[in-house]
matplotlib code that plots the C-alpha trace (Angstrom):
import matplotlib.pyplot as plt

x = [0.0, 1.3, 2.2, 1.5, -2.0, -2.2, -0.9, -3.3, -6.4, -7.3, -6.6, -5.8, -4.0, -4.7, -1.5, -2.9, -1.7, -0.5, 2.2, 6.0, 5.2, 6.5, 3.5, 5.0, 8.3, 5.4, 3.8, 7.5, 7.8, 4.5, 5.1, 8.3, 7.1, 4.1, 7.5, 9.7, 6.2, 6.7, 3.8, 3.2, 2.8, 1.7, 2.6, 0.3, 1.5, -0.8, 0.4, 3.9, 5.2, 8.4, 9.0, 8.4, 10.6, 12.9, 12.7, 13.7, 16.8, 14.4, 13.9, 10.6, 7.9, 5.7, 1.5, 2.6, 3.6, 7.2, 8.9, 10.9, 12.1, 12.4, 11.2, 14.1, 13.9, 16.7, 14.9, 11.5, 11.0, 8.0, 8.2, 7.4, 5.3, 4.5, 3.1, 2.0, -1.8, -3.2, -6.7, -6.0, -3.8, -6.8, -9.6, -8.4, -7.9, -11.6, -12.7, -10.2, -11.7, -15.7, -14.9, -13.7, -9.5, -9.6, -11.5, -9.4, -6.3, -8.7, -10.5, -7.1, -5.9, -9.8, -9.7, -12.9, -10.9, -10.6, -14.3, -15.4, -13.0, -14.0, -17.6, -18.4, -16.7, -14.6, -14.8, -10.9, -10.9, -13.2, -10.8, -8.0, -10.3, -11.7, -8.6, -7.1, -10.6, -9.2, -5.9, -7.4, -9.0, -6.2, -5.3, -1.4, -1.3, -1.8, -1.9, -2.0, -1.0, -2.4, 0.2, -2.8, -3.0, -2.1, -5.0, -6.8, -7.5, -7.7, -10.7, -12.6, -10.4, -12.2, -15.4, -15.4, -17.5, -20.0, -20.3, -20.7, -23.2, -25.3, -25.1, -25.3, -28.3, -27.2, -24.8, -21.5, -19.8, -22.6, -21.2, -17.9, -18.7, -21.2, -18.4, -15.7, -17.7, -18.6, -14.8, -14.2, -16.5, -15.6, -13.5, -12.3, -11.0, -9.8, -8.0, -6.8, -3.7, -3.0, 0.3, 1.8, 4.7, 5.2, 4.0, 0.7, 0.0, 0.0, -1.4, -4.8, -4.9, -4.7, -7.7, -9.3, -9.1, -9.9, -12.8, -14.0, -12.8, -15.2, -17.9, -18.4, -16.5, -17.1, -13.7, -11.9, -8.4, -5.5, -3.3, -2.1, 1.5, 3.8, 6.5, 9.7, 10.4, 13.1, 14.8, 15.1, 18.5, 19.9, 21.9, 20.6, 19.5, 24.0, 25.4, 28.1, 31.1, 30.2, 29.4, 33.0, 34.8, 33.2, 34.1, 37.5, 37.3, 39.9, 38.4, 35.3, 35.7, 32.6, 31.5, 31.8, 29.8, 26.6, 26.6, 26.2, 23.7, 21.6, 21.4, 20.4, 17.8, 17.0, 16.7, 14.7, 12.1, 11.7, 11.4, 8.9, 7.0, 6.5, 5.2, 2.6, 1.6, 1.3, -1.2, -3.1, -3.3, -4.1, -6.6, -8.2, -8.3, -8.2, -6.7, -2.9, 0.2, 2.9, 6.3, 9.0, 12.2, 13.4, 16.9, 19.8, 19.6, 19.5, 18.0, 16.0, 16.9, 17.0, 18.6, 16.4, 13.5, 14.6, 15.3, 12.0, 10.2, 12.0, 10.8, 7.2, 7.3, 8.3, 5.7, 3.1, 4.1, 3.9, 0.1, -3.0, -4.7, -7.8, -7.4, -6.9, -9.7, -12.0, -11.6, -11.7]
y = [0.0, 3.4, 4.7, 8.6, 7.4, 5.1, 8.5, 10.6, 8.2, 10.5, 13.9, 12.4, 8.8, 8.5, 6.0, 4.0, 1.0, -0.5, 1.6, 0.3, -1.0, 2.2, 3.8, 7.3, 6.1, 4.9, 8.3, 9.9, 7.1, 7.4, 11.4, 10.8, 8.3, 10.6, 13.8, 11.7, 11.2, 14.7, 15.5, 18.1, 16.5, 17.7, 15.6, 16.2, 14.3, 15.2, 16.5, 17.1, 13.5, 14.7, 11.4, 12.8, 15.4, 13.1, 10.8, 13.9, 15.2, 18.0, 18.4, 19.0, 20.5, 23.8, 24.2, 26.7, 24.7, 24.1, 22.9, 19.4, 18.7, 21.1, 20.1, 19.4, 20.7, 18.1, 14.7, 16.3, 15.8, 17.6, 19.5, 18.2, 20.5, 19.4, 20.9, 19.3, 20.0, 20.4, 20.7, 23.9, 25.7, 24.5, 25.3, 29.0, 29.6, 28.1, 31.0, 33.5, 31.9, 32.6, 36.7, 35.9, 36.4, 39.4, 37.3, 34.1, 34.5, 35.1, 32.2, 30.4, 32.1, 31.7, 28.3, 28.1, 26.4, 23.7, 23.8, 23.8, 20.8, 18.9, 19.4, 17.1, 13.8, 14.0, 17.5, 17.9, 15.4, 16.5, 20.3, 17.9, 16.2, 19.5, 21.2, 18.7, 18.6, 22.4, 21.6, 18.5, 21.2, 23.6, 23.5, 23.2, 20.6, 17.4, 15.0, 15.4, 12.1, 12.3, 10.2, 9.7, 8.5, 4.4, 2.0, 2.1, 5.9, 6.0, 4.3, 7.0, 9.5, 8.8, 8.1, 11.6, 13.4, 10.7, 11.1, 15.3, 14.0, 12.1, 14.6, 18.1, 18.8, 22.5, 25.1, 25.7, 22.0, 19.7, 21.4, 21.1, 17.1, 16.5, 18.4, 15.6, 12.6, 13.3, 13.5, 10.1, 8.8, 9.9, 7.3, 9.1, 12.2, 10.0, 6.5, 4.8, 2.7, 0.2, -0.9, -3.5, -5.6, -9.6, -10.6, -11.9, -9.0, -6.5, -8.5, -9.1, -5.2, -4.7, -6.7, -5.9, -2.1, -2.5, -3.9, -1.3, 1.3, -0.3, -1.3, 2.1, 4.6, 3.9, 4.6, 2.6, 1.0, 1.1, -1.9, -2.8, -2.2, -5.2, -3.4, -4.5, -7.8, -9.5, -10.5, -14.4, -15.6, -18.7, -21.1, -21.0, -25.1, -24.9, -27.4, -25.8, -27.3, -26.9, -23.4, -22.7, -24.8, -22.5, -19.6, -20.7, -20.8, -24.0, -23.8, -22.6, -22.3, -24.1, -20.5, -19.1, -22.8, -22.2, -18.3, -19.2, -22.0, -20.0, -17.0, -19.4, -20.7, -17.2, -16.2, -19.2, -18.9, -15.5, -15.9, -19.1, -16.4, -13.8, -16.2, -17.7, -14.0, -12.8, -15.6, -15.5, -11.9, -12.3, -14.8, -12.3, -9.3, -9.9, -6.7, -5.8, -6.1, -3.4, -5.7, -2.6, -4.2, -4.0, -1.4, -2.4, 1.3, 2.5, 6.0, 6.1, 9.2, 10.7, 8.1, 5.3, 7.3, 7.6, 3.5, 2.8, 5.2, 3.4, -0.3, 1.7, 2.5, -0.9, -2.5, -0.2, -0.7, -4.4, -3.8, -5.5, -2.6, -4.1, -5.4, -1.4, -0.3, -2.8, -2.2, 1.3]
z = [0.0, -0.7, 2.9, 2.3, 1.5, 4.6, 6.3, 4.9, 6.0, 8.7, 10.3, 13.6, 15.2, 18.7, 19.7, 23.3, 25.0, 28.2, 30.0, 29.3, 26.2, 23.8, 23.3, 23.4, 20.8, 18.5, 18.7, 17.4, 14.9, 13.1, 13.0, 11.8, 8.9, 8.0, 8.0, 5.6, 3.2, 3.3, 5.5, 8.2, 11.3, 14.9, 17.9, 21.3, 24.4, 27.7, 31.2, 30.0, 30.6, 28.4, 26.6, 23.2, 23.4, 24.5, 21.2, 19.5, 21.5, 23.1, 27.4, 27.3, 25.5, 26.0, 26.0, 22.7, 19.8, 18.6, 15.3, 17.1, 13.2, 10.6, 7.3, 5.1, 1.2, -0.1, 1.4, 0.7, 4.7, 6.2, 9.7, 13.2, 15.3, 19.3, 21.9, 25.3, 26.2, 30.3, 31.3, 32.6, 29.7, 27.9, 29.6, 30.2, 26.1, 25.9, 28.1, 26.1, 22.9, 24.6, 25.6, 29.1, 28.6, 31.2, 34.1, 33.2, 35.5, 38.3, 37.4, 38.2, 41.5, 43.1, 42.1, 40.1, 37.7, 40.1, 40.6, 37.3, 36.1, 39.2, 38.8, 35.5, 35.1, 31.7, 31.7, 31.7, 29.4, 26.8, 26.8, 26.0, 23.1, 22.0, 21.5, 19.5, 17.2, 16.5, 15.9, 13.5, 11.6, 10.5, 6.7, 7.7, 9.4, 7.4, 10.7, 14.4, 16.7, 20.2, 22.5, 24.7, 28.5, 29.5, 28.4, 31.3, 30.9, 27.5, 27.9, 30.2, 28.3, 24.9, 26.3, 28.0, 25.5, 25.6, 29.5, 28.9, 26.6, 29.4, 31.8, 30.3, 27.9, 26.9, 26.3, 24.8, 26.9, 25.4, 21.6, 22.5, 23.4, 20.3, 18.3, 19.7, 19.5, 15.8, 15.4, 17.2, 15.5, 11.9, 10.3, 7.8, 10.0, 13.3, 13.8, 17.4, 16.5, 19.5, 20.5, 22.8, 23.2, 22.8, 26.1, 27.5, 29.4, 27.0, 24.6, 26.9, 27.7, 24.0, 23.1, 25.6, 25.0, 21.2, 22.1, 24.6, 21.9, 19.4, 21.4, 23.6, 21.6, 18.1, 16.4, 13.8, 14.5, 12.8, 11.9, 15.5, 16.5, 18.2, 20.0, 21.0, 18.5, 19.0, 15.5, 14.8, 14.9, 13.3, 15.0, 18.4, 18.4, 17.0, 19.4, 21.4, 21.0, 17.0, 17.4, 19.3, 16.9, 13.8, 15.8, 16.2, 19.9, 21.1, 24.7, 27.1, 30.5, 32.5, 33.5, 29.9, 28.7, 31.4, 30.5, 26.6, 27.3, 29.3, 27.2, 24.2, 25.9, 27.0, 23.3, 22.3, 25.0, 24.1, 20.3, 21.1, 23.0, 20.5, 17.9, 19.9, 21.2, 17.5, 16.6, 19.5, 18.8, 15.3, 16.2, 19.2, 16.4, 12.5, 11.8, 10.3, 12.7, 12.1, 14.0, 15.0, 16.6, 19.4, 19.8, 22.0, 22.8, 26.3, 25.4, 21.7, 20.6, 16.4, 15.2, 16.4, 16.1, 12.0, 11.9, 13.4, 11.0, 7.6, 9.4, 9.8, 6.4, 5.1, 6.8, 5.4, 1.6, 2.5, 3.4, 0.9, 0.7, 0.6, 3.9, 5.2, 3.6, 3.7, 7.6, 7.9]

ax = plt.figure().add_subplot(projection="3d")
ax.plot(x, y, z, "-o")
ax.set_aspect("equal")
plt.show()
């Protein structure tokens, strides 16, 4: 499948999964795949949890918006925008954006804020949702990916405008929630792409997440991401006194002999792992799996950011595209 029209499907991927299993490097990768198609792309990570900016040399990133990679004319590269969104950074520019900018800081230092974002479950929420519906809308940006809160909240996070929707019957918060769950619910303008890692664990929360997602929110997945996959190496069944001799090693010490042993068996109970969590994903959810490596890297920085992004790629071009749209 051509990838810059897999990356053009919709205005915005919401990445979710499990916590620890990359979610946030999987946000930087997909921007950075959608930059080198040549797209301009908008990264929002929530409550300043920093990891983004991280993936991209950065310390941390601002509520106002930032280039994080320029675009770059000779590669055809398209900039990276970010900015890190808070309830309360958002909820005073919805008041600014509604006539009230002048009564807005004392909004904050009487603590009405607090009062107001306390007083509606998913309110804070749905100011998160809502300014990333605006963002969605701008004619220069060409895609905005959410790194959006661990499964469990992701969850109440994306159900949030429904809630508003139960509870408040008028006025400009019921719009703002009608005006996000239209998005949600919009295939064609919003995706969640779901990630986990080659364990049990992760693999349940994943399934179990898309199916919430389906069943209570209404959106449309994305090709699910495996994290963390371990490449298959030949020669790990290699008997080891063969394997020294080929190496040209004359003698192991009995330490050196348990240490290999144990780390092939290591490496062979790991790869047995994987495969049988890929099928039993497969066979849990029918959709596309999108395998990234995993990096001997202690810190994923640029440079892995870029290698993950060309295996991203790869993978996409290897899609049916029948399969992709059929689904969505």
């Amino acid at each position: 499948m051509d990838a810059r029209q897999f990356l053009a499907m919709s205005q915005v991927v919401i990445v979710a999964g499990k916590g620890g299993v990359g979610k946030t490097v999987v946000s930087a990768v997909l921007a950075r795949a959608a930059s080198l198609m040549g797209m301009r792309t908008l990264i929002v990570e929530i409550e300043g949890r920093g990891g983004v900016a991280k993936t991209f040399g950065l310390e941390t990133l601002a509520y106002n918006e930032s280039t994080i990679s320029p675009a770059d004319s000779p590669s055809g590269a398209g900039e990276i925008l970010a900015r890190s969104l808070t309830p309360d950074d958002s909820l005073l520019e919805y008041f600014a954006d509604h006539g009230m900018k002048r009564v807005s800081k004392r909004l904050v230092s009487t603590g009405v804020i607090d009062v107001v974002a306390t007083s509606t479950p998913g309110i804070k929420d749905i100011l998160i949702l809502g300014k990333v519906k605006q963002l969605a809308a701008r004619d220069d940006i060409d895609l905005v990916v959410l790194d959006a809160p661990a499964s469990g909240h992701a969850i109440t996070f994306l159900q949030s405008a429904r809630a508003i929707l139960d509870t408040v019957h008028s006025g400009p918060i019921r719009t703002q929630a009608e005006d996000v769950t239209a998005l949600l619910e919009d295939h064609s303008r919003c995706q969640v792409m779901l990630v986990a890692i080659p364990e049990e664990t992760p693999v349940n929360e994943l399934v179990e997440t898309a199916f919430s997602l389906e069943d209570r929110v209404g959106v449309s997945l994305t090709p699910l991401v495996v994290n963390g996959m371990l490449p298959e190496l030949d020669g790990l069944d290699t008997a080891l006194s063969d394997a020294a001799k080929a190496a040209g090693v004359k003698r192991l010490a009995k330490a050196e002999r348990a240490a290999l042993t144990d780390a092939a068996q290591f490496r062979r109970d790991r790869t047995d792992m994987q495969r049988e969590q890929v099928v039993r994903l497969n066979e849990a959810l029918p959709l596309p799996q999108f395998h990234l490596p995993f990096l001997f890297d202690a810190d994923l920085g640029p440079l892995s950011i870029d290698e993950l992004a060309a295996q991203l790629l790869d993978a996409i071009e290897a899609l049916d595209p029948a399969a992709v749209l059929g689904a969505a």
